[in-house]
C-alpha positions as a Markdown table, in Angstrom:
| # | Residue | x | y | z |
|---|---|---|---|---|
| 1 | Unk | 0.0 | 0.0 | 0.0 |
| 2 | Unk | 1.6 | 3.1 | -0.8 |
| 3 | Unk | 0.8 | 5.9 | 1.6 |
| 4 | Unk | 1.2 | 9.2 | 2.0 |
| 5 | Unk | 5.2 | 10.9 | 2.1 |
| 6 | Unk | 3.7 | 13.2 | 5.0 |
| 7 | Unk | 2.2 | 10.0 | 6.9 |
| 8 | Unk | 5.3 | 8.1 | 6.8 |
| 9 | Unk | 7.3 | 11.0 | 8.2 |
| 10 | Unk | 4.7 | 11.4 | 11.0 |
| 11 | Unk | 5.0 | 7.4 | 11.9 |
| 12 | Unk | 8.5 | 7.4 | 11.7 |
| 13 | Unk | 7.9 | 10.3 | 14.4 |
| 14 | Unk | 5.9 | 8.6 | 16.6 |
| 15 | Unk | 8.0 | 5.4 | 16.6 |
| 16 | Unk | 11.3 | 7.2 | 17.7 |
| 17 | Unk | 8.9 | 8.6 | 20.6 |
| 18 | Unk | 8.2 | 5.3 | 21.9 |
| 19 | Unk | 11.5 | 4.4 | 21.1 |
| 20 | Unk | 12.8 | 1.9 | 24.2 |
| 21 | Unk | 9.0 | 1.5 | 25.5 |
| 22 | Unk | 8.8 | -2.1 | 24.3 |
| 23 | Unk | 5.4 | -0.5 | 23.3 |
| 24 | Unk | 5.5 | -1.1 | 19.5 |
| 25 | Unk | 3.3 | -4.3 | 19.7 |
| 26 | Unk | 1.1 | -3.1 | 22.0 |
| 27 | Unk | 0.2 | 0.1 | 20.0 |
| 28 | Unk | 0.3 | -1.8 | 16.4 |
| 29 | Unk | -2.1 | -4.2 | 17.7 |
| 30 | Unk | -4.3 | -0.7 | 19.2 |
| 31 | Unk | -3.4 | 1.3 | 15.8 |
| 32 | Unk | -4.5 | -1.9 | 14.1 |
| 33 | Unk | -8.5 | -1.4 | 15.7 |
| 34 | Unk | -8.4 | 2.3 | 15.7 |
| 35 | Unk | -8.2 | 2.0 | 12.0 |
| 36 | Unk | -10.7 | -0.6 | 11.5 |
| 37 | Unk | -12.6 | 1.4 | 13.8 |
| 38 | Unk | -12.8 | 4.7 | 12.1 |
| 39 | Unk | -12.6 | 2.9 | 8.8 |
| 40 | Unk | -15.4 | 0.8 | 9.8 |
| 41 | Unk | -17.8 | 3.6 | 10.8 |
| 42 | Unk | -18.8 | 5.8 | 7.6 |
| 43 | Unk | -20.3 | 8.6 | 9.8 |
| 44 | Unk | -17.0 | 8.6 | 11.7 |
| 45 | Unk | -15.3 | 8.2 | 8.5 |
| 46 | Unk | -16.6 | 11.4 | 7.1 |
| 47 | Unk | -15.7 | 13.6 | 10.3 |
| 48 | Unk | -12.2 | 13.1 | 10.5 |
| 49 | Unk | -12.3 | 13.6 | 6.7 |
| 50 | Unk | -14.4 | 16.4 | 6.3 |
| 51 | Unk | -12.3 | 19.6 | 6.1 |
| 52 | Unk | -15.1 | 22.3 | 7.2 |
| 53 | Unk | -14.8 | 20.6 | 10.7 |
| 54 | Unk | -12.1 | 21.8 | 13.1 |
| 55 | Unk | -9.1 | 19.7 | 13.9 |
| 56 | Unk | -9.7 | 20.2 | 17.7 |
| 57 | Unk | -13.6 | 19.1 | 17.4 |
| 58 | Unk | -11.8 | 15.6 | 15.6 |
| 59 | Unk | -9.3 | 15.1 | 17.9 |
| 60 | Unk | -11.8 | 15.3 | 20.7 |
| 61 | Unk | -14.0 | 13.0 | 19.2 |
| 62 | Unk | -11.3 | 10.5 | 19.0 |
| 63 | Unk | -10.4 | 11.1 | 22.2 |
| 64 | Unk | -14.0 | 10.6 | 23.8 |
| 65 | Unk | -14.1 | 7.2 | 21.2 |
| 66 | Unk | -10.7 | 5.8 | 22.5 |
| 67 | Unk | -9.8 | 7.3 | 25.8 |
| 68 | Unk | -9.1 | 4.6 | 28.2 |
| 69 | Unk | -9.1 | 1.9 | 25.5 |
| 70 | Unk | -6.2 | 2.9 | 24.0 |
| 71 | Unk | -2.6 | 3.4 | 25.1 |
| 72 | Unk | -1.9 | 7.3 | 25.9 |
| 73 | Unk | 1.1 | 7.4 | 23.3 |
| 74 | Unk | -2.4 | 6.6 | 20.8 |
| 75 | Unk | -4.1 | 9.8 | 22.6 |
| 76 | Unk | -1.2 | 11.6 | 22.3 |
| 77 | Unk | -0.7 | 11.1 | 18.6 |
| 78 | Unk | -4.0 | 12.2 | 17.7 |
| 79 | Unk | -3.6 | 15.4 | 19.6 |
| 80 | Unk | -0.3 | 16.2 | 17.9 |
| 81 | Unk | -2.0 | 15.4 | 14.8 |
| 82 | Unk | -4.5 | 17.8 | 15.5 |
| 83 | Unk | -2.1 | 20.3 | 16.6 |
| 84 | Unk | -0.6 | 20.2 | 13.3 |
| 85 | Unk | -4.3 | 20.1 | 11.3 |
| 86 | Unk | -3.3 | 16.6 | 10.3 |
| 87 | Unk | -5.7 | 14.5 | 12.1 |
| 88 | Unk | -7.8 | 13.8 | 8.8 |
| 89 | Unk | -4.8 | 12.0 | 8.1 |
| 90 | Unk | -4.5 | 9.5 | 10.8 |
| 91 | Unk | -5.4 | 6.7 | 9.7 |
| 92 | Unk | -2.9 | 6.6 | 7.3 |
| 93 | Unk | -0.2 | 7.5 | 10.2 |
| 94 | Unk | -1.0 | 4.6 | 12.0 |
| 95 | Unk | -1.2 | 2.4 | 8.5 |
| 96 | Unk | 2.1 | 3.5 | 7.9 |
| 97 | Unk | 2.9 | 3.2 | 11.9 |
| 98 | Unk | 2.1 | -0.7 | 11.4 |
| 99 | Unk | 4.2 | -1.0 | 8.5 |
| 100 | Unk | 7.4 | 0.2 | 10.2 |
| 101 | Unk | 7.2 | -1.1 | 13.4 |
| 102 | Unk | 6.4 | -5.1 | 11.2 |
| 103 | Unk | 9.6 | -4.2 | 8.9 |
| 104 | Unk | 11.3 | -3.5 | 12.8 |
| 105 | Unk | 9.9 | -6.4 | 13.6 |
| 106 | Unk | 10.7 | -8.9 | 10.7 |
| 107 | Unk | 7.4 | -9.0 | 10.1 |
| 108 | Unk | 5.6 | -9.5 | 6.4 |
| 109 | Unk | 2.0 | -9.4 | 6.0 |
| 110 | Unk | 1.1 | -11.6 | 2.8 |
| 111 | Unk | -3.1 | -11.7 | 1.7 |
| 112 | Unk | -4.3 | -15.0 | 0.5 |
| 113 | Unk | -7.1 | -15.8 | -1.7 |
| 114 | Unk | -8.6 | -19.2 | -1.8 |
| 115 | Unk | -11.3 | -20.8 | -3.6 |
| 116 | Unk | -12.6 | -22.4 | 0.1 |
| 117 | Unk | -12.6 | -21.6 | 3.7 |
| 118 | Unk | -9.0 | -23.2 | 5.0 |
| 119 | Unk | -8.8 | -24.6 | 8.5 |
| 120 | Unk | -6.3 | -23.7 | 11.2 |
| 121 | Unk | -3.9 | -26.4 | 9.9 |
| 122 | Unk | -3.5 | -25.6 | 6.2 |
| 123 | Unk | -3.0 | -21.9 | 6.8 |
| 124 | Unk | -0.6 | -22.9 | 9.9 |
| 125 | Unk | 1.0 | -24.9 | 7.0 |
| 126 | Unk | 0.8 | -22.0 | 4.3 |
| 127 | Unk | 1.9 | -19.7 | 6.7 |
| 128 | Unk | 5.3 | -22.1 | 7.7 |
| 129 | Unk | 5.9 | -22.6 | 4.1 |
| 130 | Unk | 5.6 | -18.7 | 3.5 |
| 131 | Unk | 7.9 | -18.3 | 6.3 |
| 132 | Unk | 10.7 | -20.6 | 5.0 |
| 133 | Unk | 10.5 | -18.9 | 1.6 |
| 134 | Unk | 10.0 | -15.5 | 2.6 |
| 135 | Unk | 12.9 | -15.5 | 5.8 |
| 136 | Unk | 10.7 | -13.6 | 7.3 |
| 137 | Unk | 7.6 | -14.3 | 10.4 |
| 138 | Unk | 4.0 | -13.9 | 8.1 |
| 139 | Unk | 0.9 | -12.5 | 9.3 |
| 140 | Unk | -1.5 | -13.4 | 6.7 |
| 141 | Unk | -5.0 | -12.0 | 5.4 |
| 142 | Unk | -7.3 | -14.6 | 4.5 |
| 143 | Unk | -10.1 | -14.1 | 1.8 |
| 144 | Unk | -12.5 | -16.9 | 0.3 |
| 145 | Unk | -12.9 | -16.1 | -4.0 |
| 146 | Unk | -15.0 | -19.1 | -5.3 |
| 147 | Unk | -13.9 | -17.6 | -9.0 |
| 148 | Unk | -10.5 | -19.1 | -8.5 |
| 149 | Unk | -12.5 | -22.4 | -8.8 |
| 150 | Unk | -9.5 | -24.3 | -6.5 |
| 151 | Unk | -5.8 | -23.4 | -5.1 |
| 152 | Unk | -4.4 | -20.0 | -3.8 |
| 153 | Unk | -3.0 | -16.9 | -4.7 |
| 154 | Unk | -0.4 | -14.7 | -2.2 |
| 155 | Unk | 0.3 | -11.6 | -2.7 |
| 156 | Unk | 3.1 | -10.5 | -0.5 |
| 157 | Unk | 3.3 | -7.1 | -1.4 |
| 158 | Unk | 6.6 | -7.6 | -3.7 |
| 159 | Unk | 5.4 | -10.4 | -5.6 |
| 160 | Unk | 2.4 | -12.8 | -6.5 |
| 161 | Unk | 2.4 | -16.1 | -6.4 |
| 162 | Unk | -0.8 | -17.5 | -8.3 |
| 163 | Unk | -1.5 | -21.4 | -7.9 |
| 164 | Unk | -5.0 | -21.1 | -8.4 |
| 165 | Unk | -6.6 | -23.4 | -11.2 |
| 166 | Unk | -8.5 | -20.6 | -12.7 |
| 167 | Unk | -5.2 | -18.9 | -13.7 |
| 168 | Unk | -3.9 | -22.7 | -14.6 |
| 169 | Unk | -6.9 | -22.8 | -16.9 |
| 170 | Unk | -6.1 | -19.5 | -18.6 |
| 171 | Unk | -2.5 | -20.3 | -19.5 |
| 172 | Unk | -3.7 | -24.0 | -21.1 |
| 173 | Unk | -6.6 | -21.7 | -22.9 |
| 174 | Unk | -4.0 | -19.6 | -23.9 |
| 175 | Unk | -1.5 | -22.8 | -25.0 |
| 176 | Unk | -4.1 | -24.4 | -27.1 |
| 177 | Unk | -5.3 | -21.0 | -28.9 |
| 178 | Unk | -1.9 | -20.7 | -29.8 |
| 179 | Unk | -1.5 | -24.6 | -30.9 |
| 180 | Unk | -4.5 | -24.1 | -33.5 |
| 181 | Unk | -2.9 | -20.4 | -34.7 |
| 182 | Unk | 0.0 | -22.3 | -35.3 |
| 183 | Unk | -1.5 | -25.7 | -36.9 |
| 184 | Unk | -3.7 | -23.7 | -39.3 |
């Protein structure tokens, strides 16, 4: 995902101030469901968006919404942000917060499409196998797409890796379309 210049430089910020905490779990994890959160509520959405309304009527908003479910360091950054008139932006901060503390971390988050709903043992196995290839410690998105008819496809960001029979059937279609171009 590629996010705002401005955001990055404003998680980058945030993660030097917890800096020796041990905190950057703990507030990916909260940064994690104040996204889904605010992401998750249109109305909500559409405040911290909307640019007529004042940074300081956002921030304490948020602050009523997450105060005392939160960390304070979360608190905090949403009052700096306002401070700054860049709380419409926070969701991307702490996007972008989440990305740098997992790349800290060793940490690679990979989405996976299958045709079927797996069970805790294939995507424990998916996720090893990931791992081994990867050299890096997955956390995985899983998504169920009946169009792929059977298999996978992961997309780690970098690179896809498509093992899903739909994209099997295209390449034959595609072999045998050129086998009669080429036999007529």
């Amino acid at each position: 995902m590629v996010l705002n210049k401005v955001a990055h430089k404003y998680a980058e910020s945030f993660l030097e101030d917890i800096k020796g905490k041990g905190l950057e779990t703990k507030l990916k994890d909260e940064a994690v469901s104040v996204v889904e959160i605010i992401t998750g509520s249109k109305p909500l959405n559409r405040v911290i968006e909307n640019p007529v309304i004042k940074a300081e009527s956002k921030v304490n908003i948020l602050k009523a919404l997450f105060a005392g479910k939160v960390d304070d360091n979360i608190i905090g950054l949403f009052e700096f942000l306002g401070r700054k008139e860049r709380i419409d932006m926070v969701t991307d901060v702490l996007r972008s917060f989440r990305e740098k503390v997992n790349q800290k971390l060793g940490i690679t988050d990979v989405k996976i499409k299958s045709a079927f709903e797996m069970d805790s043992k294939q995507l424990s196995s998916i996720v090893t196998e990931l791992e081994k290839v990867l050299g890096k410690k997955v956390t995985a998105e899983i998504r169920v797409d009946p169009e792929i008819i059977g298999g996978i496809i992961v997309d780690t960001g970098d690179k896809v890796i498509d093992a899903s029979v739909s994209s099997k059937l295209q390449r034959l279609r595609k072999n045998f379309t050129n086998l009669e171009l080429v036999s007529n």
